[in-house]
C-alpha positions in Angstrom: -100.5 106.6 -163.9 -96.9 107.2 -163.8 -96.5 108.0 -167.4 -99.4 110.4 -166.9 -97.4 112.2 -164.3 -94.5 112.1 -166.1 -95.8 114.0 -169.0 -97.9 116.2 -167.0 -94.2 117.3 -165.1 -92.8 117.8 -168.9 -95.7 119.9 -169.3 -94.9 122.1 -166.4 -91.6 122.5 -166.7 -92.0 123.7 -170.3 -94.7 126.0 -169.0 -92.5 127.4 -166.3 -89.5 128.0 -169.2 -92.1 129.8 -171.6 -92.9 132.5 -168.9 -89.6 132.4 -166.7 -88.6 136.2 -166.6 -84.7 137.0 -167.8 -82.2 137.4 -165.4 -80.4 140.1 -166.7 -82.0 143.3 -165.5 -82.3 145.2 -169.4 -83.7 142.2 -170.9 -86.8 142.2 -168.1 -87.2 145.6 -168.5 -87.6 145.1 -172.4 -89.7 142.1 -171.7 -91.6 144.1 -169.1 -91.9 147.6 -171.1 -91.6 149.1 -167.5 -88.5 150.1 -164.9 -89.6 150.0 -161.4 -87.3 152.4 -159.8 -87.1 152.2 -156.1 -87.9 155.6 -154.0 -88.3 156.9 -150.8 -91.3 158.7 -149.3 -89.6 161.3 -147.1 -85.6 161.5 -148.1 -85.9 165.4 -149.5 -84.5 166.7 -151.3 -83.0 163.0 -152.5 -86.0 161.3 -152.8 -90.0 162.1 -151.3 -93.7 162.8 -151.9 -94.8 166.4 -152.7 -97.7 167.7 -152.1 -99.1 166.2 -155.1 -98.2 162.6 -154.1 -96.0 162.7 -156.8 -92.0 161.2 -156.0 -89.6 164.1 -156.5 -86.0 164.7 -155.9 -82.2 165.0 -156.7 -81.8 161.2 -157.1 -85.3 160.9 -158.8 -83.9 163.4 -161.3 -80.8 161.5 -162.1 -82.7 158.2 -162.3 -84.8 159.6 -164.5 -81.7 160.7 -166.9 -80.9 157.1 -166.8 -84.0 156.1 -167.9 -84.0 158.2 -171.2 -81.1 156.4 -172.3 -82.3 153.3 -171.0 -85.5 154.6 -173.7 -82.7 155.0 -176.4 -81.0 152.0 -176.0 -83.8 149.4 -176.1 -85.7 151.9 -178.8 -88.8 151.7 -176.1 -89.8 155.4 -175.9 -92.7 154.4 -174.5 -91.5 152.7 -171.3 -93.5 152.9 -168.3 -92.1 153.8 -165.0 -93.6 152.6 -161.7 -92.8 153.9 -158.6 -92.1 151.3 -155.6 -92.0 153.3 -151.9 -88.6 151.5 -150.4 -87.4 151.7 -146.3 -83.6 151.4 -145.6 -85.0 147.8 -144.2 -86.1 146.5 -147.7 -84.6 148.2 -150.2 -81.6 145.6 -150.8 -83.8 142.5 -150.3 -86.2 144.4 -152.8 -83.3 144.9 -155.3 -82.3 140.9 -154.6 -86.0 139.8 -155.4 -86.6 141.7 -158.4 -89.1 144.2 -157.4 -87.4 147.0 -157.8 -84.4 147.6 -161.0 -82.9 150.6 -159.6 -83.0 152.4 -156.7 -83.4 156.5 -156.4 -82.7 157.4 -152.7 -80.3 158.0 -150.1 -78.1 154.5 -150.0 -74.4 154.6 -149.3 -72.0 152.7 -150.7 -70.0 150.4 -149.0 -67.8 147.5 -149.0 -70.1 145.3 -146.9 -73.5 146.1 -149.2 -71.3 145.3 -152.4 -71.5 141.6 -151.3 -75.0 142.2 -152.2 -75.9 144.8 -154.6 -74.1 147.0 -156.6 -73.8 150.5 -157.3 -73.4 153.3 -159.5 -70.8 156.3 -159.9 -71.0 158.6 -157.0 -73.8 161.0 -157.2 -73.1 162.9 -153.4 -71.1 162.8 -150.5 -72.8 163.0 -147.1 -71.2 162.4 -143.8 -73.0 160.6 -140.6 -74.2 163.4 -137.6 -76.8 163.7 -135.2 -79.3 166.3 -134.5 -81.0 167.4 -131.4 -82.4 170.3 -129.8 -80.6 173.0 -128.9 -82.0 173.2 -125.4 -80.0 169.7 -124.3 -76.3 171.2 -125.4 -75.1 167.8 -126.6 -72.0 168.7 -128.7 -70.6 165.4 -129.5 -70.6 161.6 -128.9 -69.2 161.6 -125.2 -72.0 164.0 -124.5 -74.4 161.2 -125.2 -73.3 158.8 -122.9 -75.7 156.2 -121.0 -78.2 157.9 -123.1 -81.0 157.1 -125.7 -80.7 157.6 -129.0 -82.3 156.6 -132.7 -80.7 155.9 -136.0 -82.8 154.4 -138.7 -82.8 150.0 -139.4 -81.1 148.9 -141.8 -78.4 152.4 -142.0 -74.6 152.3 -142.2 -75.2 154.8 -139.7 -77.1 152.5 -136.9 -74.0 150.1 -138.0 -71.6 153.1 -137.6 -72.9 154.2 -133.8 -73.2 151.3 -132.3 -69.7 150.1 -133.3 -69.0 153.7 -131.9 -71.1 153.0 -128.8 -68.9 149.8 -127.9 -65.8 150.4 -128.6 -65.7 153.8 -126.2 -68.3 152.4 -123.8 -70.7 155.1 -123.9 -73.2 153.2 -122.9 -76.3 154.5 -125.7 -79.1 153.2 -126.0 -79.6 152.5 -129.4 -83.1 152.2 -131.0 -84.1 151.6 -134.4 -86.7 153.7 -136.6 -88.5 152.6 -139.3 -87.4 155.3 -141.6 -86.1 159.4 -141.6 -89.3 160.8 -140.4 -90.4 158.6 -137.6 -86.4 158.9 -136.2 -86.6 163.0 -136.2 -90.4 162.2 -134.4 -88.6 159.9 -131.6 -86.2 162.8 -131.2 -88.5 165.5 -131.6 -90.9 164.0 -128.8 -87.7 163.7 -126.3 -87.8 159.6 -126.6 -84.4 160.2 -128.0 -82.0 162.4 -127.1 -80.6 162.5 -130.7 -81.4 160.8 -133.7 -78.4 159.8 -136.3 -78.9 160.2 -139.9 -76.7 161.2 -143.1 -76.2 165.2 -142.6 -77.6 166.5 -145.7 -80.7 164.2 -144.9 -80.9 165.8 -141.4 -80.8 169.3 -143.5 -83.7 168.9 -145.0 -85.9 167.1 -142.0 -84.8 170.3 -139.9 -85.4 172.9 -142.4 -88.7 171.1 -142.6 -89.8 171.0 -139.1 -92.4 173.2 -137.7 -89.5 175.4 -135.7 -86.2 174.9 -137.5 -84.4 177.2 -135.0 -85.1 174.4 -131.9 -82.6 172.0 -133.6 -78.9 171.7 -134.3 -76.9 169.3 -136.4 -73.7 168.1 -135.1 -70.7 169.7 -136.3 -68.0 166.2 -136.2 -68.3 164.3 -138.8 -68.9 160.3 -138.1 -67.7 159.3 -141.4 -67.8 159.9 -145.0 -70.6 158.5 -147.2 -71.1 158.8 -151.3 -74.5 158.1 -152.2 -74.6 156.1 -155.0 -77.6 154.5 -157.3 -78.5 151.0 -156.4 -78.6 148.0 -158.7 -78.5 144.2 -158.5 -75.2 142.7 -158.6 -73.1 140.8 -161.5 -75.2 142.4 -164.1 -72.2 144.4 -165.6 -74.2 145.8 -168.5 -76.7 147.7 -167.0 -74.2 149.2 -164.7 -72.7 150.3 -167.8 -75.2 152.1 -168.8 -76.3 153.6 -165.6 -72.6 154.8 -165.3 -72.6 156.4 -168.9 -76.2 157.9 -168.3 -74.4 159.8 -165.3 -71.2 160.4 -166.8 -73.0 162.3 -169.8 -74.9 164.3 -167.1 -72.1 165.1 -165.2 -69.9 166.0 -168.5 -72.2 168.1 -170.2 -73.3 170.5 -167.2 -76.8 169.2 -166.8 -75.8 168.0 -162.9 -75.2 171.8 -162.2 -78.5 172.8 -162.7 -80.4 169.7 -161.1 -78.2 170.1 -158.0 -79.1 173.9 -157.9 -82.5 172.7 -158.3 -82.8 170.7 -155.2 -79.9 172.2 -152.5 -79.6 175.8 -154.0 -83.7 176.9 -154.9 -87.1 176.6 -153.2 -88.2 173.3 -153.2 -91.8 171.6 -152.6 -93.8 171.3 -150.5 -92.5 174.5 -148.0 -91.1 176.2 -150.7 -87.7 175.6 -148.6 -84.2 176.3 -149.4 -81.5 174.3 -147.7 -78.7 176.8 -149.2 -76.2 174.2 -149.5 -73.7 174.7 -152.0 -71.9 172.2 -153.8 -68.7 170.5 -152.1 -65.4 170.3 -153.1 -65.6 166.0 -152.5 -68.9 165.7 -154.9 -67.0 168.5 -157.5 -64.3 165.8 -157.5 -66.8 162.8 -157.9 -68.3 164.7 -160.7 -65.1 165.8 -162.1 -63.7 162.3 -162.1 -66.8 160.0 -162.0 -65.8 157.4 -159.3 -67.3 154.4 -157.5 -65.4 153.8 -154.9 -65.5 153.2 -151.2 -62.4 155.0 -150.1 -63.1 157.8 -147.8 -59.9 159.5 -149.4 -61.2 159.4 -152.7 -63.2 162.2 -152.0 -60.2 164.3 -150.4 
């Protein structure tokens, strides 16, 4: 009986070492023939569903540049690409797990998300604001005092207000959303005052709403934020790659026309443009490719 046992473990175990997946994230793409790049369903112009159900955006675009050279360098010009629908609540433990290889969205990058993930050369530079309607006249933070507001789980930015909301005692009520759309809802339905999101982000869900002109973005910025491609951490050489894939973009021109594409044109579903023109902090990111953290790197 116990031999039996015994050889049946042996058999497991070499069972379990035949099929165990790699851990470096090129190899189980390889081994895979597919790249499961994490997106988001309603991030325009970063990352959403048109009206074809079909995920489109700025950071879609640039993943996308990074998988044709990830094509070129394995020699699979037939990899498949899936598409995984990501929150700011999963997206890192999604990343950890192995669902997703790369993420195309909206995700900061900071010094307390490094010690889990790691990320790409800057691709844009946002700053934290709130929106609200124009009918309440709330200008800044003090005029939100002892009041109720939303920022979406899992943000820097819910991070960023309610160390705000503490340290000057405004007494906020902070509640969470489950993602962009359902915060600009709360806010939009008067169960929030204001709703605190990335500003470009908040562009696009204004210019998007069914009367544009009732809202108005904060003008004081909270903070500075560099969006950035997400990957898992310690895997050095598919950062490399992602990094170069960018770099090449950046350094031939070819970012010019995708960020026209998505801040500067028409874009689906509404046929919407956000008329936002480049800023001198991402024409420095691009200029000088950077990863960094540093608020005054982007100065």
């Amino acid at each position: 009986m116990k031999t039996s046992m015994f050889v049946a473990a042996l058999t497991l175990v070499a069972s379990t070492c035949a099929t165990a997946q790699p851990t470096d994230t090129l190899s189980k793409i390889k081994q895979k023939n597919e790249i499961a790049l994490g997106v988001r369903e309603t991030a325009q112009p970063f990352s959403y569903l048109d009206a074809s159900h079909q995920f489109v955006g700025y950071s879609v675009d640039l993943c996308l540049k990074v998988v044709e050279e990830i094509k070129t360098h394995l020699n699979q010009p037939d990899l498949k690409i899936r598409m995984v629908p990501i929150a700011s609540s999963n997206r890192i433990p999604l990343m950890a797990n192995g669902t997703i290889d790369l993420e195309c969205g909206t995700t900061s990058n900071t010094v307390e998300r490094q010690k889990q993930v790691a990320f790409s050369s800057t691709i844009f530079v946002s700053s934290t604001r709130f929106v609200s309607k124009k009918s309440t006249n709330l200008a800044d933070l003090s005029s939100l005092a002892s009041k109720s507001v939303v920022a979406t789980a899992g943000s820097s930015n819910i991070r960023q207000i309610m160390a705000l909301n503490v340290a000057h005692k405004y007494g906020m009520r902070i509640a969470p959303a489950r993602d962009f759309a359902e915060g600009f809802l709360m806010m939009e339905t008067d169960r929030a005052a204001a709703f605190f999101l990335d500003d470009i982000t908040l562009a696009g869900l204004v210019a998007n709403a069914k009367t544009p002109d009732a809202y108005v973005i904060s003008k004081a910025p909270l903070s500075v934020e560099p969006y950035a491609l997400m990957m898992r951490k310690g895997d050095s050489s598919f950062k490399a790659l992602v990094d170069g894939a960018l770099k090449s973009t950046f350094a031939s021109g070819a970012i010019n026309g995708i960020y026209a594409k998505w801040f500067e044109s028409a874009i689906p579903p509404k046929s919407i443009n956000l008329r936002v023109p480049m800023s001198p902090a991402l024409r420095r990111a691009i200029a000088n490719p950077t990863d960094s953290t540093d608020a005054a790197s982007y100065q």
